[in-house]
NUBA-622603 format. One line per 10 residues: number of its first residue (from 1); their letters; for each residue x, y, z of N, C-alpha, C, O. Coordinates in steps of 0.001 Angstrom, whole numbers, always signed. Example, Ala and Ser with C-alpha at 12.3 -4.5 7.8 and 13.67 -1.06 7.14 Angstrom:
1) as) +13190 -5690 +7800 +12300 -4500 +7800 +13200 -3300 +7800 +14236 -3319 +8465 ~ +12850 -2250 +7080 +13670 -1060 +7140 +12900 +30 +7870 +13409 +1138 +8039
//
This chain:
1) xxxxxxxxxx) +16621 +35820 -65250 +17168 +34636 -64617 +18205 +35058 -63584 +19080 +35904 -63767 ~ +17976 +34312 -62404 +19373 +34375 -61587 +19906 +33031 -60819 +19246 +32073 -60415 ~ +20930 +33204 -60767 +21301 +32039 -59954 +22116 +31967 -59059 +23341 +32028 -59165 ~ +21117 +31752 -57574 +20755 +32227 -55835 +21512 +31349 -55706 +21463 +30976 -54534 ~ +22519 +30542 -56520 +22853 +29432 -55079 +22400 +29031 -54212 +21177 +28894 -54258 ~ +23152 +28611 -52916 +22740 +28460 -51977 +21830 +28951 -51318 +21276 +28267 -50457 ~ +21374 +30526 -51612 +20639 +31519 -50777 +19387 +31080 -50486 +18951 +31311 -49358 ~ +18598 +30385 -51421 +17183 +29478 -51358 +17710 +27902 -51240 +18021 +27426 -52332 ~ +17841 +27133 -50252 +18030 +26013 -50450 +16957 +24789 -50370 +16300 +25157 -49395 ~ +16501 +23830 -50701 +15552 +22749 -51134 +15382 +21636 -50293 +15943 +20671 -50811
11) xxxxxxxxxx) +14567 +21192 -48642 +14865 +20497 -47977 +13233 +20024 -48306 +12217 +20710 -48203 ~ +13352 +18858 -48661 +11758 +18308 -48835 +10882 +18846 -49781 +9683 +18635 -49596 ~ +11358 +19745 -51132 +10385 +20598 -51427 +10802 +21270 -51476 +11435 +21641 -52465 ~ +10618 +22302 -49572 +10226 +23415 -49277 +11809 +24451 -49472 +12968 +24106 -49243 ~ +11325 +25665 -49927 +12490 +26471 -49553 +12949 +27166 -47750 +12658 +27961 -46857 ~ +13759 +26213 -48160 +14704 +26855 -46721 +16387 +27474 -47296 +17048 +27439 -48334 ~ +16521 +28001 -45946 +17710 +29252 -45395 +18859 +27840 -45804 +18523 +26700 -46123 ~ +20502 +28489 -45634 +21224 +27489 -45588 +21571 +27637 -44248 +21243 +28641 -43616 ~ +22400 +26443 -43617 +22877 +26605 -42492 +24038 +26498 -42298 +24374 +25385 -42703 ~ +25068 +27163 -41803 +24730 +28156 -41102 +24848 +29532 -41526 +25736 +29663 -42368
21) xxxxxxxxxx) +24299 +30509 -41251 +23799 +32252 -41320 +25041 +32584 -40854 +25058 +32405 -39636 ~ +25957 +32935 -41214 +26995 +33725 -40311 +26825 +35107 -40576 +27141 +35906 -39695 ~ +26190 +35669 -42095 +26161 +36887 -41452 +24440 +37075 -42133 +23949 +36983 -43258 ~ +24028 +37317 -41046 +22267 +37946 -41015 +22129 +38901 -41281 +21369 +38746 -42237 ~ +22327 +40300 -41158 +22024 +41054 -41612 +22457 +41415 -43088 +21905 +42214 -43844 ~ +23593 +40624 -43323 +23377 +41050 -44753 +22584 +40231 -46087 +22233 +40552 -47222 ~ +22526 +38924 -45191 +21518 +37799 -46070 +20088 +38894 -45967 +19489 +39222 -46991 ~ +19760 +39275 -44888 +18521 +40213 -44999 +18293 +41460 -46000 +17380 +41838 -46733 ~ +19493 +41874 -45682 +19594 +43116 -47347 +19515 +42975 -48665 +18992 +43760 -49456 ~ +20369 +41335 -49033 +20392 +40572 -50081 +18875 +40438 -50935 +18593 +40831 -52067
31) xxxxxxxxxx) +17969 +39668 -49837 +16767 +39281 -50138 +16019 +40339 -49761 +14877 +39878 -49789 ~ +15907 +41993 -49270 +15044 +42955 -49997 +15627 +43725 -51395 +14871 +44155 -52266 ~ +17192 +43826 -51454 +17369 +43896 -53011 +16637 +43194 -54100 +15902 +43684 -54958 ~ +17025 +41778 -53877 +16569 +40469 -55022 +15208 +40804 -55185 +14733 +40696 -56315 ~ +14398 +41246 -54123 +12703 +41119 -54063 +12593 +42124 -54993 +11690 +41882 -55794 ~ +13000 +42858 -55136 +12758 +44321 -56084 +12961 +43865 -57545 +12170 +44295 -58385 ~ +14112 +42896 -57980 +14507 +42929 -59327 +13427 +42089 -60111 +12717 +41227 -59593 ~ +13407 +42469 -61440 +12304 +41654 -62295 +12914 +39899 -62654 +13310 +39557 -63768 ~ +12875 +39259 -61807 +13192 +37779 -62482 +11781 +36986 -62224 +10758 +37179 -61567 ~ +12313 +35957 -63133 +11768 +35048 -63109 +11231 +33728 -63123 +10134 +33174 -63197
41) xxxxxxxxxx) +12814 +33357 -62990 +13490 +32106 -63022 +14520 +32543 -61837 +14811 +33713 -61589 ~ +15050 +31336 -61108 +15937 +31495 -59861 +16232 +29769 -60213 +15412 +28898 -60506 ~ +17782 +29679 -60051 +18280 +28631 -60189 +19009 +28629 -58887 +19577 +29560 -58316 ~ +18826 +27007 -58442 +19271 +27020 -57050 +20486 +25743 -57220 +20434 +24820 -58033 ~ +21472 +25976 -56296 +22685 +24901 -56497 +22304 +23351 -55895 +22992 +22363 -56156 ~ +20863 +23312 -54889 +20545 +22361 -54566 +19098 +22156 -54993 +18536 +23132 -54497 ~ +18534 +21716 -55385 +16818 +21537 -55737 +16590 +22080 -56797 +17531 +22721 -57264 ~ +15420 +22052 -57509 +14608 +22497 -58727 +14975 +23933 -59007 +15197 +24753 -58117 ~ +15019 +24153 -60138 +14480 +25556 -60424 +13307 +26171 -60261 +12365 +25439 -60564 ~ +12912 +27573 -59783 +11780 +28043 -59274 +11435 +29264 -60973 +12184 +30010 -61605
51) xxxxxxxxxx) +10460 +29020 -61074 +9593 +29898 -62039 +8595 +30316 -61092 +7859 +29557 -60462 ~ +8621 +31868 -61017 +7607 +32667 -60515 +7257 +34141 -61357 +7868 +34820 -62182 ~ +6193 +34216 -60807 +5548 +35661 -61573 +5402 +36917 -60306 +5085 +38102 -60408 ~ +5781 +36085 -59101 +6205 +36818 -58400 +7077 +36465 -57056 +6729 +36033 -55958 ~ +8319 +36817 -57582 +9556 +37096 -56615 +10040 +37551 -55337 +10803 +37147 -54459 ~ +9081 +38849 -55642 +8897 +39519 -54249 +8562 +38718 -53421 +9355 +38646 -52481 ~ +7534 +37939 -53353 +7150 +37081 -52369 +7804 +36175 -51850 +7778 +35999 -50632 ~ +8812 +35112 -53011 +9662 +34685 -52404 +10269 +34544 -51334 +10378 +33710 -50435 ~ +10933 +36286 -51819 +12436 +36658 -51542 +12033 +37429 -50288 +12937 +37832 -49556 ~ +10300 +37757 -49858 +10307 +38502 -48709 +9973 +37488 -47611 +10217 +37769 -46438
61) xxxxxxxxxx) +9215 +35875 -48084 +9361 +34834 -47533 +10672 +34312 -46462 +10643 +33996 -45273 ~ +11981 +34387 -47608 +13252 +33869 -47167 +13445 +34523 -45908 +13724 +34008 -44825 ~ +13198 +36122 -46288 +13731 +37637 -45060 +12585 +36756 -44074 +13239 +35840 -43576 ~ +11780 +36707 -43806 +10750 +36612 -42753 +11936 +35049 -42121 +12628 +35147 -41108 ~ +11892 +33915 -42902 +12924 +32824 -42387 +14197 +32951 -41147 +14503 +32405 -40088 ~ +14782 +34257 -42221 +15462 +34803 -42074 +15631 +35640 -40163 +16498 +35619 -39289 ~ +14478 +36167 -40291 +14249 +37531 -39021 +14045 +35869 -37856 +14684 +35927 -36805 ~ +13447 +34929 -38031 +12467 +34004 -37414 +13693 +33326 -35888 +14897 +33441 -36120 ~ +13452 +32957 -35075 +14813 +32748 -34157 +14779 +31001 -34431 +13828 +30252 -34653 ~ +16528 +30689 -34284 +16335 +29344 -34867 +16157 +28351 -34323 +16298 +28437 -33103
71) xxxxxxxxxx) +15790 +27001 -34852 +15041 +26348 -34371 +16614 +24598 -33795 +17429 +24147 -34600 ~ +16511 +24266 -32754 +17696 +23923 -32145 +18645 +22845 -33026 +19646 +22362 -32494 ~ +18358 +22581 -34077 +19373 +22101 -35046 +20609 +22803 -35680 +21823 +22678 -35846 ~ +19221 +23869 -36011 +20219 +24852 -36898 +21138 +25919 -35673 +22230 +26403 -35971 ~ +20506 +26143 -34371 +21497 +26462 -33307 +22607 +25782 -33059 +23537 +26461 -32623 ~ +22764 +24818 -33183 +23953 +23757 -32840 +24583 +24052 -33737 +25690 +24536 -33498 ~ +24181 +23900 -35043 +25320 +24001 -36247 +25764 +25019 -36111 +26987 +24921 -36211 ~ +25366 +26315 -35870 +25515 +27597 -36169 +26765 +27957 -34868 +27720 +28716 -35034 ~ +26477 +27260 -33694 +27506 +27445 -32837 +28761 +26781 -33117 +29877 +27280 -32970 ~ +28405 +25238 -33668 +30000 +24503 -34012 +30398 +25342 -35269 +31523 +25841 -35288
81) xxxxxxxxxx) +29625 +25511 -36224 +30615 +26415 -37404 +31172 +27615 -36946 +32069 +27965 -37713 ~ +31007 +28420 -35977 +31940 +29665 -35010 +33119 +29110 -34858 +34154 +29769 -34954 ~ +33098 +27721 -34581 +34460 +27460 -33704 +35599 +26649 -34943 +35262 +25857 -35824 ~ +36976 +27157 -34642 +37786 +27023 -35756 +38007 +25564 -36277 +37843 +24699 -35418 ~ +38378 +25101 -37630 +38160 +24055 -38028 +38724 +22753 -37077 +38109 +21694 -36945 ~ +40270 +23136 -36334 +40623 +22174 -35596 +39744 +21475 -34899 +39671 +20250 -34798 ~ +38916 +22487 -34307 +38158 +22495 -33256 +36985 +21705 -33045 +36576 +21043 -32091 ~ +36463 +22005 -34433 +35231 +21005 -34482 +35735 +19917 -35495 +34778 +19520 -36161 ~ +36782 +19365 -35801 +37268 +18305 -36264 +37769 +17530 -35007 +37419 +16367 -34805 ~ +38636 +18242 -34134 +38207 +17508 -32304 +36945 +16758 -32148 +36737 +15563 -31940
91) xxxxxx) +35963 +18015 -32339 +34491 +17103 -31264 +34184 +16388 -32425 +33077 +15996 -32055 ~ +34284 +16019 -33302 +34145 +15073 -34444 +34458 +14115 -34117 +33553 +13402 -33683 ~ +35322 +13759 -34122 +36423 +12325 -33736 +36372 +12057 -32048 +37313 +11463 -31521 ~ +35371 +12468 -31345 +35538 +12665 -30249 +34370 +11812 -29925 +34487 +10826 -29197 ~ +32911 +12285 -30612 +32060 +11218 -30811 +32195 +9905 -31652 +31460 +8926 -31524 ~ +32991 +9993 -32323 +33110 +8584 -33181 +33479 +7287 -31950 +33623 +6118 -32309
//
């Protein structure tokens, strides 16, 4: 058993990445470690629990997510979470 947190997150179902990635290369190291270990249960902080007989696949799934360039939602977020909390509590209240 492990429990990925956030690392697998549950949007419709499907397993997706969280957003935002601030650091990629090491979410990528994470998930070829995890792929190696024998589990078989993965408990996630958002969605179902996953029972598999094979992990590897998963976890080499997520890495492929992972490598994939992002798609312009998760770009936006990924740029306002860079910028310091004042900051995007500004453009917050800015659209309201």
């Amino acid at each position: 058993m492990l429990f990925v947190a956030d690392l697998i997150c549950d949007v419709k179902g499907k397993p997706r990445l969280p957003i935002p990635i601030l650091f990629r290369d090491k979410m990528i190291k994470s998930f070829e470690r995890l792929a190696n270990l024998p589990i078989r249960i993965l408990f996630r902080s958002h969605g179902e629990l996953i029972e598999t007989d094979n992990n590897y696949e998963i976890f080499m799934n997520m890495k492929k997510m992972t490598i994939k360039p992002l798609n312009p939602m998760a770009r936006k977020y990924q740029r306002i979470f860079h910028l310091p909390p004042i900051v995007r509590e500004t453009k917050k209240r800015a659209k309201l």
